[in-house]
TIMI-2910 file (N, C-alpha, C, CB; in pm, 1 decimal, decimal comma, always signed):
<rs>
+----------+----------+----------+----------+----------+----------+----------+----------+----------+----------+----------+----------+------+
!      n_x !      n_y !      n_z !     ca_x !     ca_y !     ca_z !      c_x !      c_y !      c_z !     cb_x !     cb_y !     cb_z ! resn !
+----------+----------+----------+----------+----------+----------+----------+----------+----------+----------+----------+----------+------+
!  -2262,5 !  -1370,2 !  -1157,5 !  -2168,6 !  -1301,2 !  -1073,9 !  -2038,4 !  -1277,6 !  -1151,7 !  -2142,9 !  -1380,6 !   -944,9 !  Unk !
!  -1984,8 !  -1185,6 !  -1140,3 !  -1857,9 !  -1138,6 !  -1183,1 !  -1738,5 !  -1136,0 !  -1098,7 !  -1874,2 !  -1021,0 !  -1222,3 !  Unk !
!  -1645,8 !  -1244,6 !  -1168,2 !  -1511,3 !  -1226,0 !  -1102,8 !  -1406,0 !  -1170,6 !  -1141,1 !  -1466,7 !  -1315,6 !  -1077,0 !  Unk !
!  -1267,4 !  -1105,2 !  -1071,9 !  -1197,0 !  -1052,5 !  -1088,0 !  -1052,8 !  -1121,9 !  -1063,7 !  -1235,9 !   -961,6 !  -1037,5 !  Unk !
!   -944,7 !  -1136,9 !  -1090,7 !   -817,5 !  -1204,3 !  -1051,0 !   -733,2 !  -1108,6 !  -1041,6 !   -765,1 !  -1306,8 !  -1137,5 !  Unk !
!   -673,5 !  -1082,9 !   -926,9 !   -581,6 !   -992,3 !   -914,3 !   -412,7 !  -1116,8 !   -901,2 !   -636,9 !   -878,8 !   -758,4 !  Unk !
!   -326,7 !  -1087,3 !   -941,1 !   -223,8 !  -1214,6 !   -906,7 !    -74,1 !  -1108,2 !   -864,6 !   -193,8 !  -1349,3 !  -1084,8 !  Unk !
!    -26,0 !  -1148,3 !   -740,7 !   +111,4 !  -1122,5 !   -722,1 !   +220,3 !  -1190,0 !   -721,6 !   +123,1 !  -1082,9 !   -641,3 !  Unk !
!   +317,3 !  -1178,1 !   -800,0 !   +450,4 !  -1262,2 !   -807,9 !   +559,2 !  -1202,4 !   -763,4 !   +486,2 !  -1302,8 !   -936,0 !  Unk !
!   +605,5 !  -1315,1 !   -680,2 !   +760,1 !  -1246,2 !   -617,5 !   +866,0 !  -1337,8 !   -609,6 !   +754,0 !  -1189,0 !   -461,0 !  Unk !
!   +941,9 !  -1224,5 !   -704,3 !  +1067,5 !  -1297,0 !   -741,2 !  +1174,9 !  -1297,8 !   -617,2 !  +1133,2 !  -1223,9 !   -873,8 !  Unk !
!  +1217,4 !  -1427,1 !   -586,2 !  +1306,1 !  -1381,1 !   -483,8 !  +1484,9 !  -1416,5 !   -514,1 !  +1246,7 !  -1458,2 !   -343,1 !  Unk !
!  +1562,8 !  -1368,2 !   -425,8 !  +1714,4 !  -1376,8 !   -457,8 !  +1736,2 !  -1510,8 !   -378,0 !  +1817,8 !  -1234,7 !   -401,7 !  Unk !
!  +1883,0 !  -1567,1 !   -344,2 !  +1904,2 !  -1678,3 !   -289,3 !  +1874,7 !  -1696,5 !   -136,4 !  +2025,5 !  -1703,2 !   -319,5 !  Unk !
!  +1829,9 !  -1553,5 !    -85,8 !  +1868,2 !  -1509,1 !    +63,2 !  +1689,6 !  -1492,9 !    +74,8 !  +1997,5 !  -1335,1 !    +91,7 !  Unk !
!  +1584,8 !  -1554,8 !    -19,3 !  +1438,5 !  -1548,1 !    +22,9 !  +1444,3 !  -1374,3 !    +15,7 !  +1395,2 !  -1633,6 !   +199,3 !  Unk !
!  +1469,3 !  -1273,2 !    -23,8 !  +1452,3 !  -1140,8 !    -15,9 !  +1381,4 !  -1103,4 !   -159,7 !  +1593,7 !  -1068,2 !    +15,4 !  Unk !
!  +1281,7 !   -999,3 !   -110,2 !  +1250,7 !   -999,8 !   -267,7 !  +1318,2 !   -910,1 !   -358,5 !  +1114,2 !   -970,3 !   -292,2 !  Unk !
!  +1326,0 !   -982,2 !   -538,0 !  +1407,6 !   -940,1 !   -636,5 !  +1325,6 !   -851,8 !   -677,9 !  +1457,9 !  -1030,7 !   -732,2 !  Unk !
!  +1182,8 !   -861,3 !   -739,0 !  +1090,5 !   -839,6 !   -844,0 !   +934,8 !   -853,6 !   -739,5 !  +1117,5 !   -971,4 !   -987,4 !  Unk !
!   +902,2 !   -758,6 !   -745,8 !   +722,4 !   -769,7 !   -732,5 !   +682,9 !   -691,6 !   -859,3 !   +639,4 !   -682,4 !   -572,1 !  Unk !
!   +534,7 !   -869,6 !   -907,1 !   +502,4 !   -835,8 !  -1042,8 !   +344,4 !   -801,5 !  -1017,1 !   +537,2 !   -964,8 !  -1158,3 !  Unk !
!   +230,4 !   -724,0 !  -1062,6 !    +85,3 !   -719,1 !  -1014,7 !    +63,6 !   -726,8 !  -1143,2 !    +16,1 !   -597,4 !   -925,1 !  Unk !
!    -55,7 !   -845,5 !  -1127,1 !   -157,3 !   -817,4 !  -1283,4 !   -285,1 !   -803,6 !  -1242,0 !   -165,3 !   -949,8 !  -1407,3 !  Unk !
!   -395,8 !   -782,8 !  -1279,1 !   -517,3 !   -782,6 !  -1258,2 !   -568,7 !   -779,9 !  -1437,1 !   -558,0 !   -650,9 !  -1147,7 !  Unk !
!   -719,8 !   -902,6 !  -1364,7 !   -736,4 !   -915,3 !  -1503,3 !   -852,0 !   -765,8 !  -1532,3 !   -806,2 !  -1094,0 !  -1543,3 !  Unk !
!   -873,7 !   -706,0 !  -1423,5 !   -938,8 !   -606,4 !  -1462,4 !   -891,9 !   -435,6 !  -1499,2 !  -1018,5 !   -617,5 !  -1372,5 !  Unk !
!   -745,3 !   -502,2 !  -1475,0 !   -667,5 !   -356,0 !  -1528,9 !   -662,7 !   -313,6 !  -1659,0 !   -528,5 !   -353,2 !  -1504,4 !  Unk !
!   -732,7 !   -382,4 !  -1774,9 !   -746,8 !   -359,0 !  -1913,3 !   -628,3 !   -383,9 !  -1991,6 !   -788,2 !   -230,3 !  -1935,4 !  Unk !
!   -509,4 !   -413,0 !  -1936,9 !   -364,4 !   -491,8 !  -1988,0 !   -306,8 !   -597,1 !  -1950,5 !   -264,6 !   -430,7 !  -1974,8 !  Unk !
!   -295,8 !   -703,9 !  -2010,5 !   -214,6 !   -792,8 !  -2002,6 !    -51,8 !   -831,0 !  -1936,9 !   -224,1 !   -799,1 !  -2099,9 !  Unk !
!    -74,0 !   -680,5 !  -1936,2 !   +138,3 !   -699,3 !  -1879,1 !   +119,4 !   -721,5 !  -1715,1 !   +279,7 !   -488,9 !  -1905,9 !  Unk !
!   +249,4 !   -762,2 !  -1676,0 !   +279,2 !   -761,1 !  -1529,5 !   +302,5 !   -624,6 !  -1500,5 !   +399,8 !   -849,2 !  -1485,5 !  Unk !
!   +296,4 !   -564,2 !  -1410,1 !   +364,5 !   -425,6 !  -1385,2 !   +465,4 !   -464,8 !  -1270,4 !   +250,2 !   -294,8 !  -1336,0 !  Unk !
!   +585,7 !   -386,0 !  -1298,6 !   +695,4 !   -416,3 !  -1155,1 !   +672,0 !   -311,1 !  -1095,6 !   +868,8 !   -432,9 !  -1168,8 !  Unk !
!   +665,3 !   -350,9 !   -950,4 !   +664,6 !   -245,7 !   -872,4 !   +721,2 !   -269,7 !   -731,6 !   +536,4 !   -199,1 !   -869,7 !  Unk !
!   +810,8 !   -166,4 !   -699,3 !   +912,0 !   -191,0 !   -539,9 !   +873,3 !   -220,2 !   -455,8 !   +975,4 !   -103,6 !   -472,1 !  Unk !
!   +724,0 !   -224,6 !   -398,4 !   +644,0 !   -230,9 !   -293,9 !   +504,4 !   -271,8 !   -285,5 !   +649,4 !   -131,3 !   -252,9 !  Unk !
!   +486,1 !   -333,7 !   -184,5 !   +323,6 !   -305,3 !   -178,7 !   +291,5 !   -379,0 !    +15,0 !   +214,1 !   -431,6 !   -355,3 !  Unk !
!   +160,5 !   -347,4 !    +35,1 !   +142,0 !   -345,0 !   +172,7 !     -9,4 !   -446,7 !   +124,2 !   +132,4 !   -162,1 !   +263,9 !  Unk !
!    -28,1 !   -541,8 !   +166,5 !   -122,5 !   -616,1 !   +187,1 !   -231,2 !   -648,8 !   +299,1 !    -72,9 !   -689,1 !   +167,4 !  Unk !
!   -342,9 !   -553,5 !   +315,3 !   -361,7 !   -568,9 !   +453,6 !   -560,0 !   -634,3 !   +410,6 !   -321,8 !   -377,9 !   +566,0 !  Unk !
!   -558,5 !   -774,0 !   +489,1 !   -698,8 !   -870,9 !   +462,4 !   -774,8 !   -843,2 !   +624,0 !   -650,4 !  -1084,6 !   +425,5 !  Unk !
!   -885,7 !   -863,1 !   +627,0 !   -959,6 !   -870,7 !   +739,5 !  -1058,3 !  -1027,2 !   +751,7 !  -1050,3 !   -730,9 !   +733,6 !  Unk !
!   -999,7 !  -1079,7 !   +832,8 !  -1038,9 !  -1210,8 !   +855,7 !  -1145,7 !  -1173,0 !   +970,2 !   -911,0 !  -1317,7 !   +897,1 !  Unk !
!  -1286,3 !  -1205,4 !   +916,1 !  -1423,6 !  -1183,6 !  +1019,7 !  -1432,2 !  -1305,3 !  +1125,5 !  -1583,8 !  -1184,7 !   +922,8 !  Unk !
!  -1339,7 !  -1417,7 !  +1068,2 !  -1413,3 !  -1503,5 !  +1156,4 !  -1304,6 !  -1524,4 !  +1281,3 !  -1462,1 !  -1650,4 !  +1075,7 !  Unk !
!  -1222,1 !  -1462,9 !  +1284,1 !  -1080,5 !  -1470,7 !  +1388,1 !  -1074,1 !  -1313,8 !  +1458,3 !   -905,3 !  -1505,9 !  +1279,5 !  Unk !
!  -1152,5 !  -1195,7 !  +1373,5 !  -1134,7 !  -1067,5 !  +1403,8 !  -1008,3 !  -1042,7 !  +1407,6 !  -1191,4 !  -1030,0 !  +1510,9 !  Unk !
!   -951,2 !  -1017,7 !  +1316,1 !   -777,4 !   -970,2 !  +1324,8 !   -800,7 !   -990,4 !  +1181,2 !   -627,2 !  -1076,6 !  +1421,3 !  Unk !
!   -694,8 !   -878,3 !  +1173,2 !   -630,1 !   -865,7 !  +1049,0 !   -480,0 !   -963,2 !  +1000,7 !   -600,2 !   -715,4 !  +1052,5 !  Unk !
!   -513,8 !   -932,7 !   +823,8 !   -327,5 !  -1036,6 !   +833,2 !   -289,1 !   -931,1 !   +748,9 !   -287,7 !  -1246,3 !   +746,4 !  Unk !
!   -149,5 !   -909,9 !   +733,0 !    -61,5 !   -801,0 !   +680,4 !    +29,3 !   -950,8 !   +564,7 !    +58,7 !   -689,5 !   +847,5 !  Unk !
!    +86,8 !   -857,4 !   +493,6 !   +191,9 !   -898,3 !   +396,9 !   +267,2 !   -796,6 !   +352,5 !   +143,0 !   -961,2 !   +285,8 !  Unk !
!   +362,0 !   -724,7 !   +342,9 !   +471,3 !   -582,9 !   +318,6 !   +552,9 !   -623,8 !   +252,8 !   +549,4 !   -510,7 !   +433,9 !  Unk !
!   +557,5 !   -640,6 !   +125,1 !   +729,6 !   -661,5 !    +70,9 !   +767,5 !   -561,8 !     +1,9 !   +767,1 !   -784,5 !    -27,1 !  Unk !
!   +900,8 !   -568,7 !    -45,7 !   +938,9 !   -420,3 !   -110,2 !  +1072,3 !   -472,2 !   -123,8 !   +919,8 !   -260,8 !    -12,6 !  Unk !
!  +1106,8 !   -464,0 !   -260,4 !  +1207,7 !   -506,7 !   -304,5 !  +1381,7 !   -468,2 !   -243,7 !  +1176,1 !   -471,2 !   -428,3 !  Unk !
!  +1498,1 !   -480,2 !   -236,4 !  +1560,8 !   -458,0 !   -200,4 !  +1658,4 !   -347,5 !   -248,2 !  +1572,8 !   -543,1 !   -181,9 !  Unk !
!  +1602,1 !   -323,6 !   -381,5 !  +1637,1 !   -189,9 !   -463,9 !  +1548,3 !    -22,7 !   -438,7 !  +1605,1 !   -241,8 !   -627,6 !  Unk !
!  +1469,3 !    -64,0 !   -354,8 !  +1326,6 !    +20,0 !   -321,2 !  +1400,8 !   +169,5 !   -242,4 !  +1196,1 !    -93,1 !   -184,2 !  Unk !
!  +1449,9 !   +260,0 !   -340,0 !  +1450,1 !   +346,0 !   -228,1 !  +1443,7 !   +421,2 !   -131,7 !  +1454,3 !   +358,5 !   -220,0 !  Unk !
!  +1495,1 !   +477,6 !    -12,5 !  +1452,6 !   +518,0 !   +111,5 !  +1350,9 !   +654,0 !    +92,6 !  +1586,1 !   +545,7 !   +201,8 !  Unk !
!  +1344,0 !   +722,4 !    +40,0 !  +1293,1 !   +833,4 !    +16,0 !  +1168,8 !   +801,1 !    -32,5 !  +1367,3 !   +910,9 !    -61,3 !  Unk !
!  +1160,0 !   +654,0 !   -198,2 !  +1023,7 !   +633,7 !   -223,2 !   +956,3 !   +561,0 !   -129,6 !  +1004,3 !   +577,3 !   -337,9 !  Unk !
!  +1030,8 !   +499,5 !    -18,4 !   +966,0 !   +425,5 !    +54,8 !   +869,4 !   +528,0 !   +147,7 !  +1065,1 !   +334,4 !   +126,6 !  Unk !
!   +993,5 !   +626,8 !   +191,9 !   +908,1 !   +722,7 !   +272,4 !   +753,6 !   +775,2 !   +217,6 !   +998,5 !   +848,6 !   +287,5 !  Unk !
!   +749,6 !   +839,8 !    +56,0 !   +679,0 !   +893,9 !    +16,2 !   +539,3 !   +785,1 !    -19,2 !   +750,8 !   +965,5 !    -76,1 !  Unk !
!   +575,1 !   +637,8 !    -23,7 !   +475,4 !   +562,9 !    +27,5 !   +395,3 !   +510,8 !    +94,1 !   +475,5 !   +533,7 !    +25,2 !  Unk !
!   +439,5 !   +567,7 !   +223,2 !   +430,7 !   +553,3 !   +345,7 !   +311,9 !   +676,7 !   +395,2 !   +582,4 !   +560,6 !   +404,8 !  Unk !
!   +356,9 !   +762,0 !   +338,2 !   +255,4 !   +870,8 !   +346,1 !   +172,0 !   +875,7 !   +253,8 !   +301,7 !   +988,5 !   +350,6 !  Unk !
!   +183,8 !   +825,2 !   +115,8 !    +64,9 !   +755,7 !    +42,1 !    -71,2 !   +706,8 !   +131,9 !   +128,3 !   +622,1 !    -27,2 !  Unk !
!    +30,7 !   +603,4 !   +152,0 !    -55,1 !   +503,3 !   +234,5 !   -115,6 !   +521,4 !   +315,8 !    -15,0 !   +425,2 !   +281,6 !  Unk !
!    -73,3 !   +589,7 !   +419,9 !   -151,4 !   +653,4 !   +561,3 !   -254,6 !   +727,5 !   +479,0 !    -48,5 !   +772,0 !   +681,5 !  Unk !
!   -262,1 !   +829,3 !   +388,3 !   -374,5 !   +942,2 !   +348,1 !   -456,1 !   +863,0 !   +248,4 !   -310,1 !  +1095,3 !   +273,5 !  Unk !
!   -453,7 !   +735,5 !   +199,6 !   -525,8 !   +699,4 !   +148,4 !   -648,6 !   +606,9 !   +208,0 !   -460,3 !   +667,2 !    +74,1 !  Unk !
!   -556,5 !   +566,9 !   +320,3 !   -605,6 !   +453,3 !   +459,8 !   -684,1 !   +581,2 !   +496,8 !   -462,5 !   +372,7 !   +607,8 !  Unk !
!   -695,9 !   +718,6 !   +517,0 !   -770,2 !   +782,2 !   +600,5 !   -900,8 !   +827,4 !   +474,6 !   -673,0 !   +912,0 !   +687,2 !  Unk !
!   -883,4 !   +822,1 !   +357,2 !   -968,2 !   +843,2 !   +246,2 !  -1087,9 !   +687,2 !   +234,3 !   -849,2 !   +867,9 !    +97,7 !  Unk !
!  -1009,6 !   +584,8 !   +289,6 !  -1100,0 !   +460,1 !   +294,9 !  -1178,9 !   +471,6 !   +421,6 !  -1016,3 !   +318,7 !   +292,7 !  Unk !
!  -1087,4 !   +431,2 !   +496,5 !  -1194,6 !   +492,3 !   +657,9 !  -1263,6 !   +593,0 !   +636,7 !  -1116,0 !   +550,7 !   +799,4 !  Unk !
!  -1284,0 !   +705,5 !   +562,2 !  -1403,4 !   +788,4 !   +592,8 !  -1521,8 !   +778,5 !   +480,5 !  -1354,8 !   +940,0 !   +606,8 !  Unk !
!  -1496,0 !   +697,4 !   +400,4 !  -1574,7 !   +639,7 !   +261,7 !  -1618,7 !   +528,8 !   +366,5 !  -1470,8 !   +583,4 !    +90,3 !  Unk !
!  -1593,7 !   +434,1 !   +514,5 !  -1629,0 !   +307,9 !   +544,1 !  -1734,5 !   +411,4 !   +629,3 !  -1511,5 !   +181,0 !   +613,7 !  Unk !
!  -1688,4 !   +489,2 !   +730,5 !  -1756,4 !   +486,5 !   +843,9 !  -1813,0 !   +652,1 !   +845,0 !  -1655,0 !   +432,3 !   +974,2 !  Unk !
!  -1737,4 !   +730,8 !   +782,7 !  -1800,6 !   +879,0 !   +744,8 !  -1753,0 !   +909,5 !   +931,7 !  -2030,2 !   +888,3 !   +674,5 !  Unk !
!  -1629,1 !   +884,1 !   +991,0 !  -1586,0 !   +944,2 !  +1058,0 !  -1510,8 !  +1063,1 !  +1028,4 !  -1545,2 !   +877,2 !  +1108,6 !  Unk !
!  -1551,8 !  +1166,3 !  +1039,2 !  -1466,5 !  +1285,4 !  +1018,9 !  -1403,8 !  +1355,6 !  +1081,2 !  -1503,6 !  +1353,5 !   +982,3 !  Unk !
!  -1402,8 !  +1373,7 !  +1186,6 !  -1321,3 !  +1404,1 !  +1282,4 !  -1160,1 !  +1350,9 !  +1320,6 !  -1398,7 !  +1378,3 !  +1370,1 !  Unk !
!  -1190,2 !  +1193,1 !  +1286,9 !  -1082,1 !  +1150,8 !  +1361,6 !   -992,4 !  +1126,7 !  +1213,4 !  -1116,3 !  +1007,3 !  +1477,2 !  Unk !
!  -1032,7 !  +1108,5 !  +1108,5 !   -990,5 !  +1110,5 !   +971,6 !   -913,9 !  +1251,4 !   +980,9 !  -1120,5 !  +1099,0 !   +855,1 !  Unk !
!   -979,6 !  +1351,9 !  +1032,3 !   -879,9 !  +1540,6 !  +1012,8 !   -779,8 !  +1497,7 !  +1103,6 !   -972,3 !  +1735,2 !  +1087,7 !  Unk !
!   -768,0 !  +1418,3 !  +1209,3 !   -674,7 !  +1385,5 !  +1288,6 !   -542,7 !  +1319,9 !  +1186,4 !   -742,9 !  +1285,7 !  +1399,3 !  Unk !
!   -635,9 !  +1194,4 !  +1163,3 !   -475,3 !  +1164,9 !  +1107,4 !   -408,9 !  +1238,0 !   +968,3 !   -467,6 !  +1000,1 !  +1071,0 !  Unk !
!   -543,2 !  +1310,5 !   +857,8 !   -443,7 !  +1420,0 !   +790,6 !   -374,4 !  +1518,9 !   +865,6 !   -511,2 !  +1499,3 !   +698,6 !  Unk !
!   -367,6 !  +1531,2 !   +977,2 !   -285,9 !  +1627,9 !  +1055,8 !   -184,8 !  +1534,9 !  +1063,2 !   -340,9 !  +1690,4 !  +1197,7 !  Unk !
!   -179,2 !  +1414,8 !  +1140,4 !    -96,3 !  +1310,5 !  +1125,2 !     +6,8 !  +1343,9 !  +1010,9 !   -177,4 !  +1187,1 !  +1099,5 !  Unk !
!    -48,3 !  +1311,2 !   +902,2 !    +17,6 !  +1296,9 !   +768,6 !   +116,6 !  +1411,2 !   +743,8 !    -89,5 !  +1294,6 !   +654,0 !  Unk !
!    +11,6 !  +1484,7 !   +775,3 !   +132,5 !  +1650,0 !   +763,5 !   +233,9 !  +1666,4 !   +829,3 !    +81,8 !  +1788,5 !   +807,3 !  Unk !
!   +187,6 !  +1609,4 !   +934,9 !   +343,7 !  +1597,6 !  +1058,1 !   +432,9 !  +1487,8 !   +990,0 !   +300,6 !  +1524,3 !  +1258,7 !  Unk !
!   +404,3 !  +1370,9 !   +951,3 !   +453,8 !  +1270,1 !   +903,2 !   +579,5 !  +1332,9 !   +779,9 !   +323,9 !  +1178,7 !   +850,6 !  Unk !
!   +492,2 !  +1429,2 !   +654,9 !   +552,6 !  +1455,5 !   +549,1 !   +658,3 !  +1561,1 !   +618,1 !   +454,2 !  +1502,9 !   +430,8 !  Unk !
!   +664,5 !  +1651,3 !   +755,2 !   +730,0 !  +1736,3 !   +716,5 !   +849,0 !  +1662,9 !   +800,9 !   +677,6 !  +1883,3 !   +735,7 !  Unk !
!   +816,3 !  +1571,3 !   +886,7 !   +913,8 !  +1492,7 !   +938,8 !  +1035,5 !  +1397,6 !   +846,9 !   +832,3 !  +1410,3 !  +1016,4 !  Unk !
!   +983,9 !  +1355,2 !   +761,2 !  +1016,4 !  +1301,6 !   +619,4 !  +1061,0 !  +1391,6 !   +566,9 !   +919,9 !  +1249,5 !   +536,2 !  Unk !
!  +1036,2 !  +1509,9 !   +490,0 !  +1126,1 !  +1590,5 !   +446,5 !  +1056,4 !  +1613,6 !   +295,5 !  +1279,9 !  +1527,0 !   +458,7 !  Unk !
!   +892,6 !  +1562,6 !   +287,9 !   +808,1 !  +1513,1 !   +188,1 !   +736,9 !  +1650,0 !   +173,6 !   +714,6 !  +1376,7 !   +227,3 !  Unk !
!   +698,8 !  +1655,9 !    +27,7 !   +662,6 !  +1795,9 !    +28,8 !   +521,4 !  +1801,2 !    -31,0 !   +767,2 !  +1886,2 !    -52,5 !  Unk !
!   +414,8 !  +1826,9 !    +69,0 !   +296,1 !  +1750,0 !    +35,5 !   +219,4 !  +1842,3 !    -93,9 !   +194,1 !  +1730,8 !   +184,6 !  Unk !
!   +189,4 !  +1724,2 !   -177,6 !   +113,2 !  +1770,1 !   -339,9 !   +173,7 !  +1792,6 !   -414,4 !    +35,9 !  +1874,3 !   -365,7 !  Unk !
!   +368,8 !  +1700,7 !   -402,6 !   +418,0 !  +1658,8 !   -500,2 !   +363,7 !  +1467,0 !   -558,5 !   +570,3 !  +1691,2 !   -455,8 !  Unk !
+----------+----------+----------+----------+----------+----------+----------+----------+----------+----------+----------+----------+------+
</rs>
């Protein structure tokens, strides 16, 4: 069997806020940490049925990339759901979603 290590480090300030989010994976083909402002952590626990979340995002993270992550995120969440369940219908829903989302945002979609 083949394993993989993904590891997250978070640096925090005196106030517990985060300074630094670092991601390595040993299957990313590099050794370095990468910094990055954000990330959304979402696990599915089968034996409780519920999900657990984790969201941090540094305190330098700005409002605009946050936005444009946000809509990342939603269109990629609708690219997994239809790779899980081959719902298509309700997947065109939320890229309609998204579109409303980006123009609400001010995001200019297929930058």
């Amino acid at each position: 069997m083949r394993k993989e290590k993904i590891t997250i480090t978070v640096e925090l300030d005196d106030q517990n806020n985060p300074e630094n989010l670092l991601w390595e994976s040993t299957d990313a083909g590099n050794t370095d940490k990468v910094p990055v402002k954000a990330m959304i952590l979402a696990l599915w626990d089968h034996n409780y049925k519920n999900s657990m979340r984790l969201d941090l995002w540094t305190k330098d993270m700005p409002v605009d990339e946050m936005k444009r992550f946000f809509y990342e995120t939603l269109q990629t969440m609708g690219d997994t759901f239809l790779k899980a369940t081959n719902e298509k219908l309700i997947v065109e829903d939320l890229r309609d979603y998204c579109a409303h989302f980006a123009d609400k945002m001010g995001i200019i979609e297929g930058q």
